[in-house]
C-alpha atoms as one frame of an Amber mdcrd trajectory, in Angstrom:
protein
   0.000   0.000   0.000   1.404   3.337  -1.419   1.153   5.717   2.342   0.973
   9.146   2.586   3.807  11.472   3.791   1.644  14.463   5.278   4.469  14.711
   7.868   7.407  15.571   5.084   7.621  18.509   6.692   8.887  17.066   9.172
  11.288  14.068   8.063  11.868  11.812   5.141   9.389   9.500   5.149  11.615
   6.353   5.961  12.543   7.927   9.578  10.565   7.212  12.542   9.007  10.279
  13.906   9.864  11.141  17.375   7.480  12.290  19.855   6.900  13.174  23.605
   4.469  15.080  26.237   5.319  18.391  27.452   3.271  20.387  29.824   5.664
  23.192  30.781   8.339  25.558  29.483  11.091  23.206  30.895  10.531  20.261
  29.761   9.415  21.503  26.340  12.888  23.352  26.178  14.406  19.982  26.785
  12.238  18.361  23.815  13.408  21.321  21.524  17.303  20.814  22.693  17.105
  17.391  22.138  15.719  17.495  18.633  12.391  16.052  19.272  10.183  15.939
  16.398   6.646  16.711  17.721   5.505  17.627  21.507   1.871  16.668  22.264
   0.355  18.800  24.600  -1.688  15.919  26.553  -4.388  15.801  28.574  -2.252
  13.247  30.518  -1.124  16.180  32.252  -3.953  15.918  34.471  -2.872  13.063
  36.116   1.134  13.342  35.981   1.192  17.395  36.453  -1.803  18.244  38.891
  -2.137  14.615  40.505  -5.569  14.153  39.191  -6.377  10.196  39.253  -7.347
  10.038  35.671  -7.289  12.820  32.659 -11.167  13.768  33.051 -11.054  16.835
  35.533  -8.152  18.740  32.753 -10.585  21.877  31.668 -10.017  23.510  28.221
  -8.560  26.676  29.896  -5.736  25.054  32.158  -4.662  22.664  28.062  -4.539
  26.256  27.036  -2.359  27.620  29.246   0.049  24.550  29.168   0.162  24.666
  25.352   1.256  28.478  25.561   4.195  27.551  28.566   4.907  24.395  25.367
   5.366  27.182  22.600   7.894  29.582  24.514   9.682  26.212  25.508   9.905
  24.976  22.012   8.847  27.392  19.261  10.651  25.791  16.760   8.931  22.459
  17.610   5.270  21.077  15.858   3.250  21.066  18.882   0.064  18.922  18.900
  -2.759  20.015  21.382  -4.714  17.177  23.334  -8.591  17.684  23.375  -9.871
  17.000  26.831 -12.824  15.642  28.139 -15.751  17.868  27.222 -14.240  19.851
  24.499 -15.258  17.802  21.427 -18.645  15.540  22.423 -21.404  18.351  22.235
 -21.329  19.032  18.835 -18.873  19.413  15.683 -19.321  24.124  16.351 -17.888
  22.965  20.176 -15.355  20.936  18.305 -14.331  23.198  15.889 -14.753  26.444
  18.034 -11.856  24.926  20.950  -9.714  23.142  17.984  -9.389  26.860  16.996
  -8.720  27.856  20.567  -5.534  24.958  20.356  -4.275  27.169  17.189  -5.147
  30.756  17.931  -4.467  30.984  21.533  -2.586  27.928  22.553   0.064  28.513
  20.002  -0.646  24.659  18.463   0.080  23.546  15.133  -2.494  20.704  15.268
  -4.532  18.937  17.454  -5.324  15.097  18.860  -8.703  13.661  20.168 -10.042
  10.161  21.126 -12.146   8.420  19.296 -12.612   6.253  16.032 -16.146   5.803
  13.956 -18.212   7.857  16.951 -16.369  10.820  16.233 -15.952  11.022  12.888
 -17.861  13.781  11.959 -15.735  16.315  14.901 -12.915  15.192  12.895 -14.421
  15.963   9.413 -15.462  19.428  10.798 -12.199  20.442  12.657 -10.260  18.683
   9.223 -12.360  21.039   6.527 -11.670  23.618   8.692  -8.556  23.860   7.853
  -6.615  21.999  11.013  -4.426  19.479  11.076  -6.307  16.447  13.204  -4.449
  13.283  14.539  -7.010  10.851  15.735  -6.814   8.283  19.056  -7.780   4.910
  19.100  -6.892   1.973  21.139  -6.938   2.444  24.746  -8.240   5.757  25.201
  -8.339   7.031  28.812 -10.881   9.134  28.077 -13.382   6.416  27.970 -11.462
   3.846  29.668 -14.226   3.009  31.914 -16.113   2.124  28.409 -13.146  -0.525
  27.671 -13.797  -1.967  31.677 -10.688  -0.092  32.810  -6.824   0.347  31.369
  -6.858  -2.562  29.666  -4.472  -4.111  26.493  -6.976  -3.701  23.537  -6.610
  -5.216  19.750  -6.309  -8.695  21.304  -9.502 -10.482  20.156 -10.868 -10.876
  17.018 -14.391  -8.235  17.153 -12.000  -5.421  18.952  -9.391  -5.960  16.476
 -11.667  -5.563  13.838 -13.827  -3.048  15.231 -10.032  -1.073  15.371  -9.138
  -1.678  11.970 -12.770   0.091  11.220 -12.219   3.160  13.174  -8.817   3.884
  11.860 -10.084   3.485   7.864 -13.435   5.877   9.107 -10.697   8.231  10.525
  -8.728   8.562   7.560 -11.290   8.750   5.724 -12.795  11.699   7.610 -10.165
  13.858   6.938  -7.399  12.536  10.130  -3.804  13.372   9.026  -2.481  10.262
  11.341  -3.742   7.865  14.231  -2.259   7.572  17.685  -2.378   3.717  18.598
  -2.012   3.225  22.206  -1.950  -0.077  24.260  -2.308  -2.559  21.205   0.132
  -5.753  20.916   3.232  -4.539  18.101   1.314  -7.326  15.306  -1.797  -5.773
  15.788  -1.069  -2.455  14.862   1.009  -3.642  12.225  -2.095  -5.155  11.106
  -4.127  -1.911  11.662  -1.393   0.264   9.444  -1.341  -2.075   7.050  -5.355
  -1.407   5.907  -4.464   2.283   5.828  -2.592   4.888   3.950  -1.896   7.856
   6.796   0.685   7.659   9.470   0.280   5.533  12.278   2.034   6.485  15.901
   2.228   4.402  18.923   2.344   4.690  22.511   2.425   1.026  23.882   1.741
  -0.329  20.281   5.412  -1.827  19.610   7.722  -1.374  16.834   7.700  -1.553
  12.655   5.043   1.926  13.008   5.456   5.487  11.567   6.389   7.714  15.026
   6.183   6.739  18.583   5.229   8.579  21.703   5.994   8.568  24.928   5.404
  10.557  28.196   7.396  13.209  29.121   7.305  12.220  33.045   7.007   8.427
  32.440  11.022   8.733  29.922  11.981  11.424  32.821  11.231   8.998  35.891
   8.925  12.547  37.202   5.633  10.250  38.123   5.977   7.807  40.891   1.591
   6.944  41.174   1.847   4.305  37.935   4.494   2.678  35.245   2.574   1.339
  32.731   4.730  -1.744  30.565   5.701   0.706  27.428   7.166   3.228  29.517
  10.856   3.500  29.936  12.879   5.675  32.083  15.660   6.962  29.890  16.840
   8.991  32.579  18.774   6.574  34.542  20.338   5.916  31.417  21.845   9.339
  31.127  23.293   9.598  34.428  24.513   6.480  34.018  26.234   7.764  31.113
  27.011  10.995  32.482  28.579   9.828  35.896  31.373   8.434  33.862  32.439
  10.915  32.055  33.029  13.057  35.373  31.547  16.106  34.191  28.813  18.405
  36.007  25.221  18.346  34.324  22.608  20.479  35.613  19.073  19.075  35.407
  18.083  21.164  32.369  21.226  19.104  30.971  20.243  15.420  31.704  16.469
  15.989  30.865  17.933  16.744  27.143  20.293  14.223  27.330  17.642  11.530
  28.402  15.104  12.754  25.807  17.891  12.713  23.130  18.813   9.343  24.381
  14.705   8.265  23.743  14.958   9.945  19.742  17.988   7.686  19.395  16.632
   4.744  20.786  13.509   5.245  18.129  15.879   5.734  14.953  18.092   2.741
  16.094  14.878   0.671  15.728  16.352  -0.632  19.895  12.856   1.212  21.407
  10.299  -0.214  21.723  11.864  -3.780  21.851   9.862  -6.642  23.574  10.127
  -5.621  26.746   8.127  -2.511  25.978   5.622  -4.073  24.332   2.371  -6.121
  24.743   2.707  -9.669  24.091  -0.206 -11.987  22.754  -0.769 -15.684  22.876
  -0.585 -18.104  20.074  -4.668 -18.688  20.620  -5.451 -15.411  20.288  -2.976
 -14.728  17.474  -4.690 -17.783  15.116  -7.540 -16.352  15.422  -7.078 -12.603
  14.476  -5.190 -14.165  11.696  -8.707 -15.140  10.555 -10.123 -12.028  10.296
 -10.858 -10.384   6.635  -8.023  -7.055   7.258  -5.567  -9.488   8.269  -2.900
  -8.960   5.694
């Protein structure tokens, strides 16, 4: 399948687009230093910046005024802006109306939202309005008490296939790429391969177009959970910084460590196995039966 490079702009389309969460000036500095490709702006920062216990309570006004600390961070960076809980579901004006809130007063060059078939038409509103519109699907926290909690999704054969449908409805309303989050690596190998736009993971393995990763989680900055993709890159760089004897500030290792994550992505060694989902041999035979198994 011939795929689209929307992201040229960015990178040739053979390299693996590198992105992270930023929620601050800081850390988006670091991202910027360290030649990150694309910040996202999440609503994530609910839990890991103000301690909420899941990304619902994150109001349109406090994404704002994160994305604006993002963009004098890193104004050179493409900086994607999360839309929370409540910003989106009312109707495709409420959609488009805080979209254009991300852009005009957030200082975004895109935004993200949850969501496959059911929200189709907010992303064929914000898209034909103009804004670039990455789409969500997978394990969404959003909804996560709609998927019976934080759960590994994509490993039977109706929730693969129910996947592979929201990700061809997204592209085909007008979504420049998909975020894939909690899915087992062959699975959303599977789900790229029955579409043309750029796929992204976040806890969806290897072989994909870009991969994310939170700020806090690559940082070692969130002590309440460690979900299996995330990996603390920061031990790494003091490891590698204690022997060459020389004195690093924090502002210093945070690059370093985020640096360390961009090579990690373009040396195909993140996410390896360890980061990933794994998926029985059952369960595997029988997505291998379904129709968009390729």
């Amino acid at each position: 399948m011939q795929r689209s490079n929307k992201f040229s702009f960015l990178k040739p389309e053979s390299e693996i687009i590198s992105w992270v969460t930023a929620y601050d000036y800081p850390i988006a500095y670091c991202a910027e230093m360290a030649g990150i490709d694309m910040i996202l702006v999440g609503d994530s920062g609910a839990m890991v910046q103000h301690g909420h216990e899941t990304t619902l309570p994150i109001s349109m006004a406090s994404m704002i005024t994160m994305c604006q600390s993002v963009k004098r961070g890193a104004s050179n960076t493409f900086i994607v802006g999360d839309m929370p809980f409540g910003s989106y579901e009312s109707s495709d004006e409420q959609a488009i109306n805080n979209a254009v809130d991300f852009l005009k007063t957030g200082g975004c060059d895109a935004v993200k939202l949850e969501g496959g078939i059911r929200v189709t038409s907010r992303v064929k509103a914000i898209s034909e309005a103009g804004i670039i519109i990455i789409g969500h699907i997978g394990l969404t926290p959003q909804s996560s008490s709609n998927l019976g909690g934080y759960k590994v999704q994509g490993k039977d054969i109706k929730n693969f296939e129910n996947l592979v449908r929201d990700a061809i409805a997204l592209q085909e309303a007008g979504a420049t790429a998909i975020l894939l989050e909690a899915i087992p690596e062959i699975c959303s190998q599977m789900i790229r391969s029955n579409v043309e736009i750029p796929i992204f993971g976040i806890g969806a393995g290897a072989g994909l177009d870009g991969q994310l990763l939170i700020s806090n989680d690559a940082l070692g900055l969130y002590p309440n959970f460690k979900p299996r993709f995330a990996k603390n890159f920061f031990n790494e760089a003091v490891k590698s910084n204690l022997k060459t004897k020389k004195i690093f500030t924090a502002i210093d290792l945070f690059t370093e460590s985020l640096a360390l994550y961009k090579a990690e992505i373009q040396n195909s060694n993140f996410p390896g196995h360890e980061f990933s989902y794994p998926i029985s041999e059952d369960a595997l035979e029988e997505l291998k039966k379904s129709s968009f198994w390729k």
